[in-house]
KETORLO-419026 format. One record per residue (C-alpha): residue in one letter; residue number from 1; x, y, z. Coordinates in steps of 0.001 Angstrom, whole numbers. Example, Ala and Ser with C-alpha at 12.3 -4.5 7.8 and 13.67 -1.06 7.14 Angstrom:
! residues 2
REC  type  seq       xx       yy       zz
REC     A    1    12300    -4500     7800
REC     S    2    13670    -1060     7140
END
This chain:
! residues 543
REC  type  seq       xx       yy       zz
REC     X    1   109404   138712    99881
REC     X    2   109599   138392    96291
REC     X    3   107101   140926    93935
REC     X    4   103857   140463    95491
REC     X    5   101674   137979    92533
REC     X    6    97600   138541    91869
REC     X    7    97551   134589    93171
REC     X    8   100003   132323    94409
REC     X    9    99118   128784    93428
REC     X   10   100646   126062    95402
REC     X   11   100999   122774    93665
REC     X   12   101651   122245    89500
REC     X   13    98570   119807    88627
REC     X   14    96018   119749    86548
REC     X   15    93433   121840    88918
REC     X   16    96343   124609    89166
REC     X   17    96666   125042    85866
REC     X   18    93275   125082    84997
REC     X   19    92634   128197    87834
REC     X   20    95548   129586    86474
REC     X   21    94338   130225    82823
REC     X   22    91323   131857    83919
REC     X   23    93304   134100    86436
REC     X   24    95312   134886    83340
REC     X   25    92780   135184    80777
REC     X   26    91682   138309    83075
REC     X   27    95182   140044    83175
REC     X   28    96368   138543    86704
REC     X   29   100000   137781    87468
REC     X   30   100284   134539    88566
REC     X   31   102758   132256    89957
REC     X   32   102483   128551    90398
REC     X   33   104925   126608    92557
REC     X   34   105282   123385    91956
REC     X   35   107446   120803    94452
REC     X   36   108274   118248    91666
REC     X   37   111015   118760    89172
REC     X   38   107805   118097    86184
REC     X   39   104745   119993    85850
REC     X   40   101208   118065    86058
REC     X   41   100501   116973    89090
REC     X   42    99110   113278    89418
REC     X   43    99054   113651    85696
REC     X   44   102073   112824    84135
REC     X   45   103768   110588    82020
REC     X   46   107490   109969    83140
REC     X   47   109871   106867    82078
REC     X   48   109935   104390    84392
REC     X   49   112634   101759    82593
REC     X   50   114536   102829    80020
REC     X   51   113015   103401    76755
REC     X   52   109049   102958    78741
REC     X   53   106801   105611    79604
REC     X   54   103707   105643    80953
REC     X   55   100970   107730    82478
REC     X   56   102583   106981    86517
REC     X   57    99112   107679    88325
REC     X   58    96334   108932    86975
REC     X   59    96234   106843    83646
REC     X   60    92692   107495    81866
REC     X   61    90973   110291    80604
REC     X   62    86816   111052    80480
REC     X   63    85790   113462    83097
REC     X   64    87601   116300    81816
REC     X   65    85570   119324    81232
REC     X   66    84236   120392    78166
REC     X   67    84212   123778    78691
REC     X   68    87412   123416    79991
REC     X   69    88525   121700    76976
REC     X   70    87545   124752    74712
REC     X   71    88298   127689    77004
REC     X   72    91710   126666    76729
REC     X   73    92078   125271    73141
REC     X   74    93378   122351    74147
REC     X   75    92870   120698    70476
REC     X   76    94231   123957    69017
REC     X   77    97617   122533    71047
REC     X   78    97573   119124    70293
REC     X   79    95141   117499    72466
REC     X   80    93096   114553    71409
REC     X   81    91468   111044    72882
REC     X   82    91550   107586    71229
REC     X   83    88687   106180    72924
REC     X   84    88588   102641    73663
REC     X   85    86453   100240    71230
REC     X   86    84735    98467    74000
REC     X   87    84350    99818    77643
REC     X   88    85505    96776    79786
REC     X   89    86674    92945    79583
REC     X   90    86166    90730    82906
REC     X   91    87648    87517    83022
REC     X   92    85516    85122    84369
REC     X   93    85915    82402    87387
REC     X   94    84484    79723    85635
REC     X   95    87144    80308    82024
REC     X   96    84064    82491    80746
REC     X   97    84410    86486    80172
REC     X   98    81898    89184    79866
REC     X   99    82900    91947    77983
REC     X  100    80750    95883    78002
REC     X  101    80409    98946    75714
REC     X  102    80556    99075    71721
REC     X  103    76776   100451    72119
REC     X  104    73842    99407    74397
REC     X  105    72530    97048    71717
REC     X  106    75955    94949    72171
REC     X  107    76462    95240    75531
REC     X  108    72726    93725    75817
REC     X  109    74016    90902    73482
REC     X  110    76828    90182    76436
REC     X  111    74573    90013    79226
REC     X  112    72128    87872    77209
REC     X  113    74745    85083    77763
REC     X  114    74761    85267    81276
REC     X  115    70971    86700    81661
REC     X  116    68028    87605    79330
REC     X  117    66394    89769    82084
REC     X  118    68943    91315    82803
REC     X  119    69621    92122    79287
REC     X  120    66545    93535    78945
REC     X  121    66848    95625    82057
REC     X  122    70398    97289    80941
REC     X  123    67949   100164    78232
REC     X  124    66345   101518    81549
REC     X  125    69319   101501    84218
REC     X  126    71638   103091    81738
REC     X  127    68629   105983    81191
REC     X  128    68801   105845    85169
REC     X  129    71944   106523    85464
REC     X  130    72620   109335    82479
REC     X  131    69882   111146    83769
REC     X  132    71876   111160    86986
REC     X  133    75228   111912    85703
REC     X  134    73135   115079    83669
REC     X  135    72138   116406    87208
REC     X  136    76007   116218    88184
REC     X  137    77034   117618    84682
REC     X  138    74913   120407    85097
REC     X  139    76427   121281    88795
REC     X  140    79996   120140    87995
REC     X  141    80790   124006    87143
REC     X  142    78665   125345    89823
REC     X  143    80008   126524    93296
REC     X  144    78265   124379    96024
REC     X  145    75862   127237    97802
REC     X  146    78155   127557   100614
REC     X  147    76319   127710   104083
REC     X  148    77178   131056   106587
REC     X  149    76603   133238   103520
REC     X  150    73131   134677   103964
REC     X  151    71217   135748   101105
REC     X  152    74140   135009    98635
REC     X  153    74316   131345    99580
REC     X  154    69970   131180    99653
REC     X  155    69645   132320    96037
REC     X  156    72666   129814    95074
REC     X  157    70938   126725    96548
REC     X  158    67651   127900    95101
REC     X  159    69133   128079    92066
REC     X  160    70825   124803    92105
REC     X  161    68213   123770    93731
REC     X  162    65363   124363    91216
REC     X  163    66862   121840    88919
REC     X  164    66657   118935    91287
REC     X  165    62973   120364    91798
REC     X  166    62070   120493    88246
REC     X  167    62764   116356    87997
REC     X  168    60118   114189    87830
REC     X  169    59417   112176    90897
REC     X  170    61007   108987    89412
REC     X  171    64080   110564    88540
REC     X  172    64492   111933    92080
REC     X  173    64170   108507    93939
REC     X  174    66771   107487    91315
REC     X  175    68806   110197    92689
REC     X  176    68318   108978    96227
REC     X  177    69113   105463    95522
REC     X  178    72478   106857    94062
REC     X  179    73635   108904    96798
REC     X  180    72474   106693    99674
REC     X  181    72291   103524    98819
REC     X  182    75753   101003    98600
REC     X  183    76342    99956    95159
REC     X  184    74814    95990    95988
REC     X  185    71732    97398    97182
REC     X  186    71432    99761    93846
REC     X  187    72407    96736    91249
REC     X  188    70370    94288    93057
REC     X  189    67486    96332    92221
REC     X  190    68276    96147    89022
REC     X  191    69598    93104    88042
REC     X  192    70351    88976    88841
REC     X  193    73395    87923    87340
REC     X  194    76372    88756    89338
REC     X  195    78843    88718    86670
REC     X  196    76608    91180    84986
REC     X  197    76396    93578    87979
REC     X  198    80527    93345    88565
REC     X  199    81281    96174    85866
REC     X  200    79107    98508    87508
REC     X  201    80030    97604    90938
REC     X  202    83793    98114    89857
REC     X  203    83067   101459    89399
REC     X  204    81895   102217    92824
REC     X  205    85265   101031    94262
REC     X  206    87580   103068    92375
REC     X  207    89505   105420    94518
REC     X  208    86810   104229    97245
REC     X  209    88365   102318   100315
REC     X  210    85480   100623   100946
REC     X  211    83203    97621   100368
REC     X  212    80490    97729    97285
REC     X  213    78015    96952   100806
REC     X  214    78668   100485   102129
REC     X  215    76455   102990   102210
REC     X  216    76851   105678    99602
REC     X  217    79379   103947    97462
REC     X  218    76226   104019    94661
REC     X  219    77477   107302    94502
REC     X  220    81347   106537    93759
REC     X  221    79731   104294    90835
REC     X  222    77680   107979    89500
REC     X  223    80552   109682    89679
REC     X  224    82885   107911    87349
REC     X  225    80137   108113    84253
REC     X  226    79728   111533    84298
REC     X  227    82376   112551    81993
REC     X  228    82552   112094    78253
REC     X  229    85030   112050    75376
REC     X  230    84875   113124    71605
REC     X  231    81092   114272    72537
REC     X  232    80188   110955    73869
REC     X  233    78863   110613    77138
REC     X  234    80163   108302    79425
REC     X  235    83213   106958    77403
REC     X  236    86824   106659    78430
REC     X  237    90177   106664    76605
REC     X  238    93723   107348    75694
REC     X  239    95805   110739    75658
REC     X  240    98467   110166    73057
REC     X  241   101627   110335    74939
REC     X  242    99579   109808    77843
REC     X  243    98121   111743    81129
REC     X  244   100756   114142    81394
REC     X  245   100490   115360    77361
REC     X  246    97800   117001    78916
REC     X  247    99240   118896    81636
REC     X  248   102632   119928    79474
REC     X  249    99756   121537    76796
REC     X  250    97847   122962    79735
REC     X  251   101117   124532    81022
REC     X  252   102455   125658    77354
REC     X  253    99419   127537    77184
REC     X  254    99241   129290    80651
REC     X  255   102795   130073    80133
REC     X  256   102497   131730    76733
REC     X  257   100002   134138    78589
REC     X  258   102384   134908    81197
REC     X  259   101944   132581    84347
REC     X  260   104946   131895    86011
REC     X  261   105703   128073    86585
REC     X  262   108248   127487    89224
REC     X  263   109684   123628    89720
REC     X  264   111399   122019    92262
REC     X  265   109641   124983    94601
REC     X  266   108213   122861    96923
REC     X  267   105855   125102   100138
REC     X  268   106792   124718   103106
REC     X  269   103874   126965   104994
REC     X  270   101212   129527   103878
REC     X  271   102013   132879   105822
REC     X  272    99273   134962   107332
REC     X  273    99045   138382   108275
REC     X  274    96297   138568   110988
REC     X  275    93795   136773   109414
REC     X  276    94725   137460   105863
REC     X  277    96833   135097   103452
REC     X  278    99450   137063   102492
REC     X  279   101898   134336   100510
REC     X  280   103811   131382   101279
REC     X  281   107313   130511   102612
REC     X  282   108939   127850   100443
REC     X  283   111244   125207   102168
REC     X  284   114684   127362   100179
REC     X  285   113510   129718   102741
REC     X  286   112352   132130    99745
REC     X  287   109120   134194   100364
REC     X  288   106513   134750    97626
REC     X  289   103594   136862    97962
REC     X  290   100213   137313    97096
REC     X  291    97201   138481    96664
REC     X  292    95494   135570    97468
REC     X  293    96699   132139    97876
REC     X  294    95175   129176    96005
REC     X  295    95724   125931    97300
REC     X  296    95930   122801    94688
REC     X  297    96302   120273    97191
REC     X  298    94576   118448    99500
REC     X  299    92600   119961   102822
REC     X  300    94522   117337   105088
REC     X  301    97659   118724   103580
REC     X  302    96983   122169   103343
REC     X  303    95308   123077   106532
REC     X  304    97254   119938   108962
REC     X  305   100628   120374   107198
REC     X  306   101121   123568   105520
REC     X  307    99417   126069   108039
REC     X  308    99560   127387   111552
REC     X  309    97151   125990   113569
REC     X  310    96702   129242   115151
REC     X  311    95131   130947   112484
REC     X  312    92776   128326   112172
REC     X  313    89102   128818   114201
REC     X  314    89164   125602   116570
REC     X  315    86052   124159   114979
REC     X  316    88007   124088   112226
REC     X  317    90780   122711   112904
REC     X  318    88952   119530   114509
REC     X  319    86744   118671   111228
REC     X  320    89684   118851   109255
REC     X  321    91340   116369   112017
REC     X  322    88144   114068   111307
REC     X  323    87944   114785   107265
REC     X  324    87953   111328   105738
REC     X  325    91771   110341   103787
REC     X  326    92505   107417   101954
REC     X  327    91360   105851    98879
REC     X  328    93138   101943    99228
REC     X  329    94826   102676    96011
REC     X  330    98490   101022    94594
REC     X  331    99815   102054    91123
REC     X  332   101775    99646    89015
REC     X  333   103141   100348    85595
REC     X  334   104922    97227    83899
REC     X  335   107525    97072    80820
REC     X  336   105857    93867    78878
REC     X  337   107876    91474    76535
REC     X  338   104858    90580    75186
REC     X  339   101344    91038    75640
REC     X  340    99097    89154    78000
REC     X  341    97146    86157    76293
REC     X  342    93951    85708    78409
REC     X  343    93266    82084    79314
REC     X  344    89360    82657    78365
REC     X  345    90068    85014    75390
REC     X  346    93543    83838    73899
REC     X  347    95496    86392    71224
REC     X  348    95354    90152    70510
REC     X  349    91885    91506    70494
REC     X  350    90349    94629    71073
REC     X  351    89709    93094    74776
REC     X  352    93259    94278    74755
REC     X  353    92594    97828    74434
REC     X  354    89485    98045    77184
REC     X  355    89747    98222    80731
REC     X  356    90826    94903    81415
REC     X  357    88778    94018    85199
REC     X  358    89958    91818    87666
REC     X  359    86760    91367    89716
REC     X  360    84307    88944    88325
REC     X  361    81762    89616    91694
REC     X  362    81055    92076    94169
REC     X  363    81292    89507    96884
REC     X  364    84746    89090    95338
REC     X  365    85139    93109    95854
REC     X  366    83669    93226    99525
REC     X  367    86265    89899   100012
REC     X  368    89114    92402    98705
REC     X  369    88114    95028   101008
REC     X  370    87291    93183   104166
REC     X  371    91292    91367   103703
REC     X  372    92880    94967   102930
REC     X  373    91028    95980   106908
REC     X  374    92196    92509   108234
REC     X  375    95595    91979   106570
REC     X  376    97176    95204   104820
REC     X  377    95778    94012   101536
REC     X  378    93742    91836    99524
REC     X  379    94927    87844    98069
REC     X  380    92439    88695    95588
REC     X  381    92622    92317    94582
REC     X  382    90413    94495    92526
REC     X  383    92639    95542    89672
REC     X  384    92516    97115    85927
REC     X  385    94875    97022    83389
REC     X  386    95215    99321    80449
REC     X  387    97227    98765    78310
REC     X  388    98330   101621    75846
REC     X  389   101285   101129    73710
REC     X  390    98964    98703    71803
REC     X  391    97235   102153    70181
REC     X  392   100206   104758    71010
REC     X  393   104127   103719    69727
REC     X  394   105492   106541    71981
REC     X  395   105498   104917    75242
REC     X  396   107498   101592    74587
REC     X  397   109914   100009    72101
REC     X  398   108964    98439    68941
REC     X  399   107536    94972    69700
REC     X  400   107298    96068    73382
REC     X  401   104487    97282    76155
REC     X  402   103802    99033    78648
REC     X  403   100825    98225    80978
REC     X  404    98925   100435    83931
REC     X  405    97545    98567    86647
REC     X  406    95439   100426    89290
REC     X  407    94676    97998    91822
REC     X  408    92543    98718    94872
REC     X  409    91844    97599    98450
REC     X  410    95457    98705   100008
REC     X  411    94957    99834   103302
REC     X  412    96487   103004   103747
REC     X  413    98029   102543   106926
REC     X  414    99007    98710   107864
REC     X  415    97402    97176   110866
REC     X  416    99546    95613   112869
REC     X  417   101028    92937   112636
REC     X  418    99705    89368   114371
REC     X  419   102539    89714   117165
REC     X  420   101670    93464   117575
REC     X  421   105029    94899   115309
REC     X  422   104281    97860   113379
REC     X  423   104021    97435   109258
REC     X  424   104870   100097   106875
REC     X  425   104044   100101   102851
REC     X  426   108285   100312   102589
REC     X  427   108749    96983   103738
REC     X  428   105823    95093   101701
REC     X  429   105011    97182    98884
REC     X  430   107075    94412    96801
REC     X  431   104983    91500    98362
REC     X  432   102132    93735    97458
REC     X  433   103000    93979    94202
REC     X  434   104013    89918    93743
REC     X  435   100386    89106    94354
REC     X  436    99139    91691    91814
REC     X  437   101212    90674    88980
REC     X  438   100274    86666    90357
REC     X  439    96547    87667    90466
REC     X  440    97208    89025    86603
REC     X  441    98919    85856    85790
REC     X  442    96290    83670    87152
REC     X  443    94372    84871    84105
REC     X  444    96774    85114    81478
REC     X  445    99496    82708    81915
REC     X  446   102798    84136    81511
REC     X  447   101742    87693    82037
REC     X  448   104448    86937    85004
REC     X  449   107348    86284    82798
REC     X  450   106814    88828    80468
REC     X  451   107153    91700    83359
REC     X  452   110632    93247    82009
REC     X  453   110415    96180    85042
REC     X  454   107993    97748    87337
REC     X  455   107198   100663    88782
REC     X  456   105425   100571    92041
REC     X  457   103581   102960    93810
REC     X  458   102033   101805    97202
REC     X  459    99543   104319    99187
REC     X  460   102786   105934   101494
REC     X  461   104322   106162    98268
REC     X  462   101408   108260    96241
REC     X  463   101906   110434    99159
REC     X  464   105673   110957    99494
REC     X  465   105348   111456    95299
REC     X  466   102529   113411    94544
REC     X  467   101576   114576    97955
REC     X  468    98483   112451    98123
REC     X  469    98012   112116   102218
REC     X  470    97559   108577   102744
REC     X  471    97911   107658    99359
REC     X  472    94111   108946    98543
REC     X  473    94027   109594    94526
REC     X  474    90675   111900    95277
REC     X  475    92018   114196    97744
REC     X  476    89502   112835   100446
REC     X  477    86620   110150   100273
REC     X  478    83758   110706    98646
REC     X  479    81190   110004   100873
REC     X  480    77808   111831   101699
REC     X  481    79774   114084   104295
REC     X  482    82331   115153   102212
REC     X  483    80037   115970    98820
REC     X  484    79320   119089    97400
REC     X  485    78870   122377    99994
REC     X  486    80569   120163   102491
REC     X  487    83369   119306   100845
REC     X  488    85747   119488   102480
REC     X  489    84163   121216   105019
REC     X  490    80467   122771   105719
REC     X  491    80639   126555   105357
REC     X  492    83827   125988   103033
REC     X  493    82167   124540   100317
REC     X  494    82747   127262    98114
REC     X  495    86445   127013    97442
REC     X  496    87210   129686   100193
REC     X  497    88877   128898   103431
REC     X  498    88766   129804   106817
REC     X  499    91492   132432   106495
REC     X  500    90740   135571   104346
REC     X  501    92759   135533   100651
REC     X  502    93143   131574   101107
REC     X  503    90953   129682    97957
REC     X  504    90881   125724    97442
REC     X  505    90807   124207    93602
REC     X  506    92050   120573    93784
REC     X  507    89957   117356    94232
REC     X  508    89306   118223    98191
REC     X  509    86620   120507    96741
REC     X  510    83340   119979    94787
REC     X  511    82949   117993    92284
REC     X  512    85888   115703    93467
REC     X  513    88459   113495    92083
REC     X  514    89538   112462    88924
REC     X  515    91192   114863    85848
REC     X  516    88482   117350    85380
REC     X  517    89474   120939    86602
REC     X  518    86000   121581    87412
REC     X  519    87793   122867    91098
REC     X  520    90327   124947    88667
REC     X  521    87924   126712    86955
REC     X  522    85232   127219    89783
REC     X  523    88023   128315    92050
REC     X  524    89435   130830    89527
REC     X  525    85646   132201    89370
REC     X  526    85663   132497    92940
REC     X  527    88553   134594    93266
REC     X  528    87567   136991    90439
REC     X  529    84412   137448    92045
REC     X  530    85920   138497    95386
REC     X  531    88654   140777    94069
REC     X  532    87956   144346    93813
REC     X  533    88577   145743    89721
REC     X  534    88681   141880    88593
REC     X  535    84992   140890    89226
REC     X  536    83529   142928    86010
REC     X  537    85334   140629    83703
REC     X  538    83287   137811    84876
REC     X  539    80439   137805    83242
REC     X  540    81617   137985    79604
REC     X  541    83967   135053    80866
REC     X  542    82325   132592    82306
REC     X  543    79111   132449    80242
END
């Protein structure tokens, strides 16, 4: 083996990093190994078409953390959001459009046009809802009491515990409603207008292959508000030079303090000694060892693809086998000729710089979801478009554009099909992508014509790319059985595996998806906490 590192981390994104700083801030050697020729992860910005660039999959920023965010000096390095000067435009069936965010006070104004109740009901669900996203803001940096660990894992759920306790009664049934509830049920309760309930329900479906009638997809809707930009709570926006300026700053800084970033060093299997992680074997053949091991990638592809079975306990092994994959994502980004002129909002607006939403209704979104079981994917799909060369020159040519489109409901595997003959994403992810750019044109006629070049990424490709198993953009569902101490599985809640010296800090652990290295910097704690002559450094570090 190569010189034996404090911590081995296997995969380059933002998570990785993240875990990597704190490891470093402490005096550990580490070593990333990354399978991509670019560091970031899912968060990158590549060219797609000569002279475009664009964010390729994860495309907006807000749920990055704070702490985060100074711990690392990211400002110091060039790091900064342009937030967006409304939240969200909808296009309307009917040629009308509802447009969200500016401030409550205008928002209110929007949904007066559609309903005065429910205009007056938007002051008290918003107050719902913050106070919900505080309890997840106050956990987000927490490690989930993880179960099996006796007195250490009591005091941690007391702890955690005692601030769900300390919540008035109202504020826990809101609670409730958000984690068990589907997203209808929870906006039904709330309001009567259904164009007025689709930005809300939207929310619930991102990176959630399922229907806004399911069960716990309230929750999907919590966890995209929690995050905040420029000190505002709840707001999204723009990287300059997109997703993966943030990931080359993140990985100018960890290398300045002496992390090792290798690319194009793409793992072939974690090696064990007994029942110890002891390093990985890359795919060259090389051997690199460790300390410890720290996994950025998901638990389907670490523990299914990446490990022995053998050295995984057999209970193990078979709730992995059952863990939940597959978010019904596909990733477009388009070179534009022009901008899109919205048949219900002609010309350049500051609609223009929101999240543009394709789905006017939740029965619209269940419709999307129940064709993407039936038939692959949806006639109608759920999409958004951002566009951000409109606010940031870098990614396009003068006079040009590029667009993101995340579009969901795209079954991760194809059913059959009708005369029984296997499907795969390779054959129809350019059918796929004709109906989103139609479904886009539909609205803004010519939006077609102006598409110069696209780049499409289909759910097997998010997974052959980034290493996303079946295409799922949060590293597992985020569902009620896969939240906090049980993600991604009960007893490994905690960022620790089954296997001594083996530690999780991507999106398969608590809080979940999206760009926030909340895993990075919990998993980092983790690991200084369980390593002999690096633990007394913690406290002055992670105040």
């Amino acid at each position: 083996m190569s010189g034996a590192y404090d911590a081995v981390i296997i995969g380059g994104g933002h998570n990785g990093l993240v875990c990597a700083f704190y490891l470093a801030r402490v005096g550990c050697r580490v070593r990333i190994l990354e399978r991509r020729a670019v560091i970031g992860g899912a968060a990158v910005t590549e060219e797609f078409h000569p002279g475009f660039r664009n964010s390729v999959a994860s495309y907006t920023v807000s749920l990055l953390q704070p702490k985060v965010i100074r711990d690392m000096k990211l400002a110091d390095h060039g790091y900064r959001v342009i937030e967006r000067p409304i939240a969200n435009f909808l296009p309307q069936p009917d040629g009308g459009y509802l447009k969200t965010g500016g401030g409550t006070e205008r928002t209110q104004a929007e949904f007066a046009r559609f309903s005065a109740r429910d205009a007056a009901a938007l002051p008290a669900y918003l107050d719902m809802l913050e106070g919900a996203a505080d309890m997840l803001r106050a956990l987000a940096l927490k490690a989930p009491p993880n179960a099996g660990d006796g007195m250490t894992g009591m005091m941690a759920a007391l702890d955690q515990g005692r601030r769900f306790a300390r919540l008035p009664v109202e504020r826990k049934r809101d609670i409730l409603d958000l984690f068990t509830k589907s997203a209808r049920d929870l906006l039904d309760g709330w309001f009567e207008n259904e164009a007025v309930k689709a930005p809300f329900g939207f929310d619930a479906t991102v990176g959630n292959y399922a229907s806004p009638d399911t069960p716990g997809s309230a929750y999907v809707l919590l966890h995209h508000v929690f995050g905040q930009v420029n000190g505002r709570k709840g707001a999204w926006g723009h990287c300059p030079g997109g997703m993966g300026a943030i990931t080359q700053i993140m990985a100018r800084i960890v290398t300045a303090m002496g992390v090792e970033i290798s690319l194009e060093a793409p793992v072939a299997s974690v090696l064990t000694d007994g029942a110890r992680a002891v390093g990985v074997r890359l795919e060259s053949g090389q051997e690199v060892a460790g300390r410890c091991v720290i996994a950025n990638v998901g638990p389907k592809l670490l523990y299914q693809r990446l490990m022995d079975p053998a050295s995984l306990p057999p209970d193990f092994r078979r709730r992995i086998a059952g863990y939940k994959s597959g978010s019904g994502s596909f990733r477009m980004n388009v070179a534009l000729s022009a901008l899109p002129d919205f048949a219900c909002l002609p010309g350049v607006g500051e609609h223009l710089q929101s999240g543009i939403i394709i789905a006017p209704t939740l029965d619209y979104m269940d419709q999307a979801f129940t064709d993407a079981r039936r038939e692959g994917w949806s006639r109608a799909p759920i999409i958004e478009m951002l566009i951000p060369s409109i606010i940031d020159d870098s990614l396009a040519p003068p006079g040009l554009h590029v667009a993101s489109l995340f579009c969901q409901q795209f079954a991760p595997v194809l059913p059959p099909a009708p005369d029984g003959r296997a499907r795969s994403w390779d054959e129809e992810r350019e059918a796929a992508a004709d109906q989103i750019i139609a479904t886009v044109d539909a609205h803004a006629p010519g939006f077609a014509r102006s598409v110069i070049a696209r780049q499409i990424l289909s759910p097997a490709d998010l997974e052959r790319t980034f290493g996303l198993v079946d295409g799922d953009i949060m590293h597992g569902r985020m569902t009620l059985d896969q939240l906090w101490a049980a993600r991604p599985v009960l007893g490994h809640g905690a960022y620790r595996g089954p296997v001594k010296g083996l530690y999780m800090c991507g999106a398969g652990t608590h809080p979940g998806g999206g760009v926030t290295g909340a895993p990075g910097h919990n998993a980092a704690r983790a690991v200084l906490l369980d390593h002999a002559g690096l633990g007394r450094w913690l406290r002055p570090r992670y105040r």
